[in-house]
N, CA, C and O atoms as a GROMACS GRO file, in nm:
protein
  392
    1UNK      N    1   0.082  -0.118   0.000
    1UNK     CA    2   0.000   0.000   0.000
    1UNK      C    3   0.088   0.126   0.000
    1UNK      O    4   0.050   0.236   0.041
    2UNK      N    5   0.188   0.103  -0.042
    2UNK     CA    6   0.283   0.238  -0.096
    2UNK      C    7   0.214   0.341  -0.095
    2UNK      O    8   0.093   0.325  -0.104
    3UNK      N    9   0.270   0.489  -0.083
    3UNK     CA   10   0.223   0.611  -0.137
    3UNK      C   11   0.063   0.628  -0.136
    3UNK      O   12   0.002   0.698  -0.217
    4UNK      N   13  -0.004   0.541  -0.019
    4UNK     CA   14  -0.147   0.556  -0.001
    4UNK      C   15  -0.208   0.641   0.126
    4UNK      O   16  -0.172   0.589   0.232
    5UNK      N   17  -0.295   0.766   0.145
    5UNK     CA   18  -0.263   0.840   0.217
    5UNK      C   19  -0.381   0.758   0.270
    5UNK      O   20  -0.358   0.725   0.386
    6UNK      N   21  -0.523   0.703   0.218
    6UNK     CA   22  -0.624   0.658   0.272
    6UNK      C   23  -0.609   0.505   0.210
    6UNK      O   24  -0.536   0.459   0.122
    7UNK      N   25  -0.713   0.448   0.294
    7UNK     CA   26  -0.716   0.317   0.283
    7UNK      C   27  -0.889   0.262   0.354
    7UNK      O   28  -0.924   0.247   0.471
    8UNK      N   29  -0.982   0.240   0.196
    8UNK     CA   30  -1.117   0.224   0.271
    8UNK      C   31  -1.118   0.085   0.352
    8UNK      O   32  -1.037  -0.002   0.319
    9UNK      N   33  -1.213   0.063   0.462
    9UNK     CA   34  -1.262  -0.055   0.573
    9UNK      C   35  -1.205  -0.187   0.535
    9UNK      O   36  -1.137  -0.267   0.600
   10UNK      N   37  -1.268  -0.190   0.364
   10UNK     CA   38  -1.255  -0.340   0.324
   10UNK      C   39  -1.165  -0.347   0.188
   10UNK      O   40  -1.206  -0.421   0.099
   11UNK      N   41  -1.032  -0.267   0.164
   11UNK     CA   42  -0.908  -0.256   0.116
   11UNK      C   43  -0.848  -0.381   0.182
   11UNK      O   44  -0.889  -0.430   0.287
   12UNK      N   45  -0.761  -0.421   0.117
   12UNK     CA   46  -0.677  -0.508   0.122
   12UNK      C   47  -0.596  -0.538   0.005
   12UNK      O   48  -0.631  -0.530  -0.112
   13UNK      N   49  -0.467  -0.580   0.057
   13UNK     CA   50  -0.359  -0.629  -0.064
   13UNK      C   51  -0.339  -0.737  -0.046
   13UNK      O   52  -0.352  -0.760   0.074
   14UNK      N   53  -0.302  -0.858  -0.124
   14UNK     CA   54  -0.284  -0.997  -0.124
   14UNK      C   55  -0.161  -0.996  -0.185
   14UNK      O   56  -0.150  -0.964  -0.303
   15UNK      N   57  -0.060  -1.030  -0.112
   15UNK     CA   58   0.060  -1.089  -0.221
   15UNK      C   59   0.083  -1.257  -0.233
   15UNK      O   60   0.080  -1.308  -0.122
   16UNK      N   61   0.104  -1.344  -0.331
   16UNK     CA   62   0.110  -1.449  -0.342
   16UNK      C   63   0.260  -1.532  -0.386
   16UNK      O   64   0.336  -1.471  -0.460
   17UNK      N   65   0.282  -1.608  -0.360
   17UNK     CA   66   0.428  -1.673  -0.362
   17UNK      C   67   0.392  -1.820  -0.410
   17UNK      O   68   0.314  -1.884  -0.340
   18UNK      N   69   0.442  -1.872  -0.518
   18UNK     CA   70   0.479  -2.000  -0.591
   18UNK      C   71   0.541  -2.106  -0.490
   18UNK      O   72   0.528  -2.227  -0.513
   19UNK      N   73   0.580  -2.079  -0.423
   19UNK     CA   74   0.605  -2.228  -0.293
   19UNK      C   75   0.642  -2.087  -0.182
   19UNK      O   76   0.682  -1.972  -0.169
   20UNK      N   77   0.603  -2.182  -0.135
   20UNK     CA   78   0.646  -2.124   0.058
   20UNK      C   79   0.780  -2.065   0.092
   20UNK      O   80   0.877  -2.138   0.075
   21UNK      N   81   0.794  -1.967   0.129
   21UNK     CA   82   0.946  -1.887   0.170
   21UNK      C   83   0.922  -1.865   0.274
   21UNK      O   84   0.810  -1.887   0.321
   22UNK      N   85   1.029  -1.812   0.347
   22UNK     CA   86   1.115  -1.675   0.414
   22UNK      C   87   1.060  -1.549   0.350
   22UNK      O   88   1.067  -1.540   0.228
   23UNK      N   89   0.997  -1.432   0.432
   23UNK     CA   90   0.993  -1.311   0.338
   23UNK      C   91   1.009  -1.214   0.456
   23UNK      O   92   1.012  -1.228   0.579
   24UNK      N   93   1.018  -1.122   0.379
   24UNK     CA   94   1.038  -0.993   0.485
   24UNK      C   95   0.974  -0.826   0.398
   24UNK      O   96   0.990  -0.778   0.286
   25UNK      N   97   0.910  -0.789   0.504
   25UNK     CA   98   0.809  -0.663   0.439
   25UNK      C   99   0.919  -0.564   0.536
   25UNK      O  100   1.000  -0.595   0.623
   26UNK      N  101   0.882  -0.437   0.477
   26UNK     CA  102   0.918  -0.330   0.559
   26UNK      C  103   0.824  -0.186   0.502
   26UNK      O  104   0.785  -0.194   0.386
   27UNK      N  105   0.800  -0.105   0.551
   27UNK     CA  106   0.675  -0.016   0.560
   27UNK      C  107   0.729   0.145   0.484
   27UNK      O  108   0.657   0.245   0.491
   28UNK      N  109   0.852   0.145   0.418
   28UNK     CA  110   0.904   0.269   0.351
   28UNK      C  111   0.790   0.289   0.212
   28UNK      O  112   0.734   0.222   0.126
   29UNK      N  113   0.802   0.408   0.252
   29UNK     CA  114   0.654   0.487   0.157
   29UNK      C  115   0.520   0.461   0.209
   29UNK      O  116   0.429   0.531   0.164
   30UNK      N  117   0.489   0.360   0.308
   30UNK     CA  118   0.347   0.385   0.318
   30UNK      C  119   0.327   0.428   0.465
   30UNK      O  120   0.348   0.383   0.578
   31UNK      N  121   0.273   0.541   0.403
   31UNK     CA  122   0.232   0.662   0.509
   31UNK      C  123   0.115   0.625   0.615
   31UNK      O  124   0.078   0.712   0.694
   32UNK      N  125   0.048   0.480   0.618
   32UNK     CA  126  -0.057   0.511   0.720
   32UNK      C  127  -0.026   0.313   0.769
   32UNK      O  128  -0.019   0.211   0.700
   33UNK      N  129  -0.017   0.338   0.908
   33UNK     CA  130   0.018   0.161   0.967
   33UNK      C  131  -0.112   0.072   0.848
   33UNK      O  132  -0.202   0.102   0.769
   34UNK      N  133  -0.035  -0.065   0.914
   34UNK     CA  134  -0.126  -0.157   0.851
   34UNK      C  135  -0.101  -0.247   0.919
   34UNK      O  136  -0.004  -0.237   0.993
   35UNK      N  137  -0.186  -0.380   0.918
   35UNK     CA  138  -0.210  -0.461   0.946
   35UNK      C  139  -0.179  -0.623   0.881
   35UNK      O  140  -0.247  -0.697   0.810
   36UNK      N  141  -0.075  -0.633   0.929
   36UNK     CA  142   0.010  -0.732   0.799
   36UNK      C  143  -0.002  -0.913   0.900
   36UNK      O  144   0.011  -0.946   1.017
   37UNK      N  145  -0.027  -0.969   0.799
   37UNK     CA  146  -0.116  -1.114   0.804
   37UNK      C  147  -0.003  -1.213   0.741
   37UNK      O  148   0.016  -1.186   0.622
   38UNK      N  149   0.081  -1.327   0.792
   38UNK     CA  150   0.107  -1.361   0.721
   38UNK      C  151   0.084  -1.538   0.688
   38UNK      O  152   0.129  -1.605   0.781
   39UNK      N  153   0.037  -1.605   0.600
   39UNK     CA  154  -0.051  -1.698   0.610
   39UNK      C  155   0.071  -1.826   0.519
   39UNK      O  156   0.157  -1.799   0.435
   40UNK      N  157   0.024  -2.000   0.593
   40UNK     CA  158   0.121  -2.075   0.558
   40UNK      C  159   0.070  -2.160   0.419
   40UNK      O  160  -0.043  -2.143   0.374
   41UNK      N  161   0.144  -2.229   0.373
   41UNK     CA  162   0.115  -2.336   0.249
   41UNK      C  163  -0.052  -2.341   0.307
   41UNK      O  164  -0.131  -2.284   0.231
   42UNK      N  165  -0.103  -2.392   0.410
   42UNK     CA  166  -0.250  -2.438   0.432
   42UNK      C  167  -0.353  -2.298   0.453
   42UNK      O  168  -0.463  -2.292   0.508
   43UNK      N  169  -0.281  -2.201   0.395
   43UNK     CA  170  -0.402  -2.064   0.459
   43UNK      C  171  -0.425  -2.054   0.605
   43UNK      O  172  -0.539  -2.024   0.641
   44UNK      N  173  -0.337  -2.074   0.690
   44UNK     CA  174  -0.351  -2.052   0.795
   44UNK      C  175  -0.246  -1.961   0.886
   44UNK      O  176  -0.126  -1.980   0.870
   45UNK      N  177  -0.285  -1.876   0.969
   45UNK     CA  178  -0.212  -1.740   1.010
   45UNK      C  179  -0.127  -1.763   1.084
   45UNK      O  180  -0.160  -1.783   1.201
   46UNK      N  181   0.021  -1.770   1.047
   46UNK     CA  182   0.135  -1.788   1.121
   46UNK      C  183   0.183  -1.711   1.187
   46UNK      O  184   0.260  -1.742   1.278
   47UNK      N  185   0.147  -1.573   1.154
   47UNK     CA  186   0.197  -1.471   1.192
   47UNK      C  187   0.147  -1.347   1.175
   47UNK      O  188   0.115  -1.320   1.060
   48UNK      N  189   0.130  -1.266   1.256
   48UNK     CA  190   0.061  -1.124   1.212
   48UNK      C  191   0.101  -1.020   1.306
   48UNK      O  192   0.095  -1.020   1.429
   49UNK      N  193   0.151  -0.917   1.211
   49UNK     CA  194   0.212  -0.762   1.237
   49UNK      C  195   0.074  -0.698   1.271
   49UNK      O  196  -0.025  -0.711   1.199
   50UNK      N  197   0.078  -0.600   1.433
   50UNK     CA  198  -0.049  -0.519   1.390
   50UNK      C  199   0.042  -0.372   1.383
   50UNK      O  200   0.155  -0.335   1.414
   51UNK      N  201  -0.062  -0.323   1.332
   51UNK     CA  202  -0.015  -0.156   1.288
   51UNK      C  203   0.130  -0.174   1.308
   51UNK      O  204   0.195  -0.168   1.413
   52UNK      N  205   0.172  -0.199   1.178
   52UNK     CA  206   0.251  -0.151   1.142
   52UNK      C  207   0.322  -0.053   1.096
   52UNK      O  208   0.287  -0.020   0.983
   53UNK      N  209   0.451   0.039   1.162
   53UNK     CA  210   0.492   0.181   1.166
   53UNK      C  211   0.509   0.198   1.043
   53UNK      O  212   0.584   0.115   0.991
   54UNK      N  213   0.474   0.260   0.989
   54UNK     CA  214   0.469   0.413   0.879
   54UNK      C  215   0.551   0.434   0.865
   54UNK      O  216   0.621   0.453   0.964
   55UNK      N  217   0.601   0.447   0.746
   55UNK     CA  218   0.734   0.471   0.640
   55UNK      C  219   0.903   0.379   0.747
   55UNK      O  220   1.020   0.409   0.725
   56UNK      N  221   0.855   0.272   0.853
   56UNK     CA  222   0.968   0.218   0.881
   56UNK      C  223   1.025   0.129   0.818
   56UNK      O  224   0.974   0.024   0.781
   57UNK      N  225   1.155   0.172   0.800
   57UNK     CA  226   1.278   0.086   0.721
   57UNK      C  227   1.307  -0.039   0.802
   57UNK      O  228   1.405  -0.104   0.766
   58UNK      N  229   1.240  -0.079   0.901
   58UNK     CA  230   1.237  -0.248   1.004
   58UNK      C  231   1.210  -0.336   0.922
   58UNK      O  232   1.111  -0.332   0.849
   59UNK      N  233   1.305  -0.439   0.923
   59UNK     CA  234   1.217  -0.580   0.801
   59UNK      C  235   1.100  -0.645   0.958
   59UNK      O  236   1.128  -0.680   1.073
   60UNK      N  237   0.980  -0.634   0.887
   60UNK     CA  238   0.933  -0.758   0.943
   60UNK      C  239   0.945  -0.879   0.876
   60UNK      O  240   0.886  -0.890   0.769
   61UNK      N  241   1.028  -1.000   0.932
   61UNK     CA  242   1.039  -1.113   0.893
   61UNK      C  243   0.952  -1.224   0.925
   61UNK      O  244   0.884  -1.205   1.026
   62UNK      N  245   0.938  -1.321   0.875
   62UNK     CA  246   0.888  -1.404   0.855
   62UNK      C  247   0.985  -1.525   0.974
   62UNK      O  248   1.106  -1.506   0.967
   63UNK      N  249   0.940  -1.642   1.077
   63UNK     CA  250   0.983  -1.745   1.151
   63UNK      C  251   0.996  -1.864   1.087
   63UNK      O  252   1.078  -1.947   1.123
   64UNK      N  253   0.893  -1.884   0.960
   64UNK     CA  254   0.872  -1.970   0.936
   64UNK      C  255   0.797  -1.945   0.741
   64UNK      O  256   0.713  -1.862   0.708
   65UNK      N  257   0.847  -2.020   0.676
   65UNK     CA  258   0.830  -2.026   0.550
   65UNK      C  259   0.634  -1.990   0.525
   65UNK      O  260   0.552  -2.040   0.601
   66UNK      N  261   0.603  -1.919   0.436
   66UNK     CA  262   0.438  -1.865   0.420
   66UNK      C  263   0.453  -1.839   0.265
   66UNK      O  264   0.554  -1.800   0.207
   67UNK      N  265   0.339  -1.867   0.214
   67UNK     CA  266   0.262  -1.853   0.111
   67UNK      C  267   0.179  -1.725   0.040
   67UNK      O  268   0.151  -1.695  -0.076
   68UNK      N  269   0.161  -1.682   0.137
   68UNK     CA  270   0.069  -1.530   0.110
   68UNK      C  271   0.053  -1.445   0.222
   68UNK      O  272   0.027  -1.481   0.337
   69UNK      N  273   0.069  -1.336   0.183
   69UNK     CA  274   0.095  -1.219   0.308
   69UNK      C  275  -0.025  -1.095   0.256
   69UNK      O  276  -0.010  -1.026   0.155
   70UNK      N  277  -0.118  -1.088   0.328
   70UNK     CA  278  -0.230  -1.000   0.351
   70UNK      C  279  -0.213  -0.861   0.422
   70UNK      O  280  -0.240  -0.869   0.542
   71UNK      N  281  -0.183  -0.759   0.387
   71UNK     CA  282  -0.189  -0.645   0.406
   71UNK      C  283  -0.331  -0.528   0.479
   71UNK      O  284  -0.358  -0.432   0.406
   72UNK      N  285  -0.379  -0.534   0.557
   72UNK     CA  286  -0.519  -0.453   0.581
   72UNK      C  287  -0.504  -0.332   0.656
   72UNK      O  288  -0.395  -0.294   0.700
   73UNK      N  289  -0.612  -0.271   0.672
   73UNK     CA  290  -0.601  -0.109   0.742
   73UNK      C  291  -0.537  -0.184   0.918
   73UNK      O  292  -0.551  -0.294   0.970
   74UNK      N  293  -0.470  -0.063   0.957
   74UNK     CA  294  -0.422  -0.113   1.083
   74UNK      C  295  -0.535  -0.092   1.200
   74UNK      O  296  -0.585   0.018   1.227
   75UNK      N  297  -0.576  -0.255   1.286
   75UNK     CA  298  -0.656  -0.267   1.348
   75UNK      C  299  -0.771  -0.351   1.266
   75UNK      O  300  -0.882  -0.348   1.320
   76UNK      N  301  -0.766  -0.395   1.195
   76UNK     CA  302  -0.918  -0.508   1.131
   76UNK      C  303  -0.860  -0.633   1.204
   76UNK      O  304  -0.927  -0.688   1.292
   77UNK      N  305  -0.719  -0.684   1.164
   77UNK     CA  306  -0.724  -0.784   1.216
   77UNK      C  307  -0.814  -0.869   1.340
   77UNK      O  308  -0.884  -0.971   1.341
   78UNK      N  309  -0.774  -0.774   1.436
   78UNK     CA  310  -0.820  -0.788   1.587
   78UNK      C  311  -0.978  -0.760   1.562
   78UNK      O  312  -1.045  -0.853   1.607
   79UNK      N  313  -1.071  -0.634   1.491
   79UNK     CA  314  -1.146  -0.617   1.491
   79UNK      C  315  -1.261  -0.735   1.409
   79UNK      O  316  -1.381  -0.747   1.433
   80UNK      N  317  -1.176  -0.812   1.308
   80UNK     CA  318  -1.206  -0.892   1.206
   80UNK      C  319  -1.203  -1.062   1.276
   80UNK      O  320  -1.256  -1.162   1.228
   81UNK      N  321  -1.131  -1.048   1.389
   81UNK     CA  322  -1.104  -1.162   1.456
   81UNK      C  323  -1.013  -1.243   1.395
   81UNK      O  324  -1.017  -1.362   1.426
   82UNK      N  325  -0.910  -1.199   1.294
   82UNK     CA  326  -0.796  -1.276   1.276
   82UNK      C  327  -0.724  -1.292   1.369
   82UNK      O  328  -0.722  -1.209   1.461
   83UNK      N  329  -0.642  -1.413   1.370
   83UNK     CA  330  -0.534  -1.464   1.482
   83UNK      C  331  -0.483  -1.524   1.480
   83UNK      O  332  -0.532  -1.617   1.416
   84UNK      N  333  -0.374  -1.548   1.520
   84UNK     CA  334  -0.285  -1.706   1.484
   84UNK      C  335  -0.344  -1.826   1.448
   84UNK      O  336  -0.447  -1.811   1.514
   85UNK      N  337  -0.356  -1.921   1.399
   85UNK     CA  338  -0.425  -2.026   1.404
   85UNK      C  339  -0.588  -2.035   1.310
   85UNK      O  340  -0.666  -2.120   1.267
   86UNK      N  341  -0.566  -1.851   1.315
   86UNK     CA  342  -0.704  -1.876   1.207
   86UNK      C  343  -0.671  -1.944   1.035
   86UNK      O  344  -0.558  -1.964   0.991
   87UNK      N  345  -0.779  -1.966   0.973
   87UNK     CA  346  -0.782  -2.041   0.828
   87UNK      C  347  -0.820  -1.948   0.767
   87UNK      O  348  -0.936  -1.926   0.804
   88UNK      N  349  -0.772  -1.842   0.655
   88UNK     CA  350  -0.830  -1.763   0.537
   88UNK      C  351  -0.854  -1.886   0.416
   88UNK      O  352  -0.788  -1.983   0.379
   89UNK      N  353  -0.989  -1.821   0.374
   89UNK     CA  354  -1.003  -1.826   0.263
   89UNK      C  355  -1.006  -1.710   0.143
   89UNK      O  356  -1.098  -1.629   0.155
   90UNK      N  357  -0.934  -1.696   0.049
   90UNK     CA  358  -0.970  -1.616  -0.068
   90UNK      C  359  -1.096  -1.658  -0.248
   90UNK      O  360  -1.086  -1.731  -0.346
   91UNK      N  361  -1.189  -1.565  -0.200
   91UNK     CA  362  -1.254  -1.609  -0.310
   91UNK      C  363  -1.202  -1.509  -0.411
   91UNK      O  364  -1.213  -1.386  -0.405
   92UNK      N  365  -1.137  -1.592  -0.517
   92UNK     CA  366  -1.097  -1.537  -0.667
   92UNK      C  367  -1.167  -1.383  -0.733
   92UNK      O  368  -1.105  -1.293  -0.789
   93UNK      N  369  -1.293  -1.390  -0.707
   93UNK     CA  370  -1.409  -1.321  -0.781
   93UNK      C  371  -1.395  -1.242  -0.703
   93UNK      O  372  -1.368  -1.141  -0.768
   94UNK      N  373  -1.395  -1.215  -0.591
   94UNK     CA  374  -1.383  -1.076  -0.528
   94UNK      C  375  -1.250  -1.028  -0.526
   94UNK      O  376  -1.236  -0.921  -0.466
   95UNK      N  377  -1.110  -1.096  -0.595
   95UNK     CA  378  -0.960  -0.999  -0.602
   95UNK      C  379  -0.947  -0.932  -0.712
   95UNK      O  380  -0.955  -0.990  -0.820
   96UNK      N  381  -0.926  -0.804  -0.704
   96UNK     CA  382  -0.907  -0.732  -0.790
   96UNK      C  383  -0.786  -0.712  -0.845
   96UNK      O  384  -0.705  -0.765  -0.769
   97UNK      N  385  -0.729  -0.663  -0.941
   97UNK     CA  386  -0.580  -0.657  -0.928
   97UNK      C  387  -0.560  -0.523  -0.972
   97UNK      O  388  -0.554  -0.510  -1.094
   98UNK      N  389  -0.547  -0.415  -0.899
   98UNK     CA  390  -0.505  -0.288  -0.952
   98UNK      C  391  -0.447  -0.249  -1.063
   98UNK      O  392  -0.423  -0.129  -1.080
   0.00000   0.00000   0.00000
């Protein structure tokens, strides 16, 4: 969410990965925290950044190899009831691709 000053309720970014890694995000250019999700080979939440600092050059890394890393406004998680151990599903038809 680079260079995004707003970010509506039900925004979200999906990034996707071809087999399971190591990854590491860091928050330079985007001006407003977020809420970073990061989910394993089975769609399930290994890990999750909340509000994440604004324009910080910190890698958040990854413990353990993941599949797709979900990006949201900072604070849905908790409000959304994501949590470790939860299962995402993505339905196709509702991703958009900018």
């Amino acid at each position: 969410m680079q260079n995004r000053s707003t970010f509506a309720p039900a925004d979200a970014m999906l990034f996707t990965y071809d087999d399971p890694k190591l990854v590491s995000f860091w928050m330079k250019d985007t001006p407003i925290p977020l809420d970073i999700v990061f989910l394993d080979a089975a769609g399930v939440v290994s890990q999750i950044e909340h509000s994440a600092s604004p324009q910080s050059l910190e890698p958040i890394e990854t413990d353990r190899p993941i599949l797709a890393v979900l990006e949201i406004p900072s604070g849905s998680a908790s409000s959304w009831g994501i949590e470790i151990g939860s299962r995402m599903v993505f339905d196709q038809a509702h991703c958009v691709d900018p």
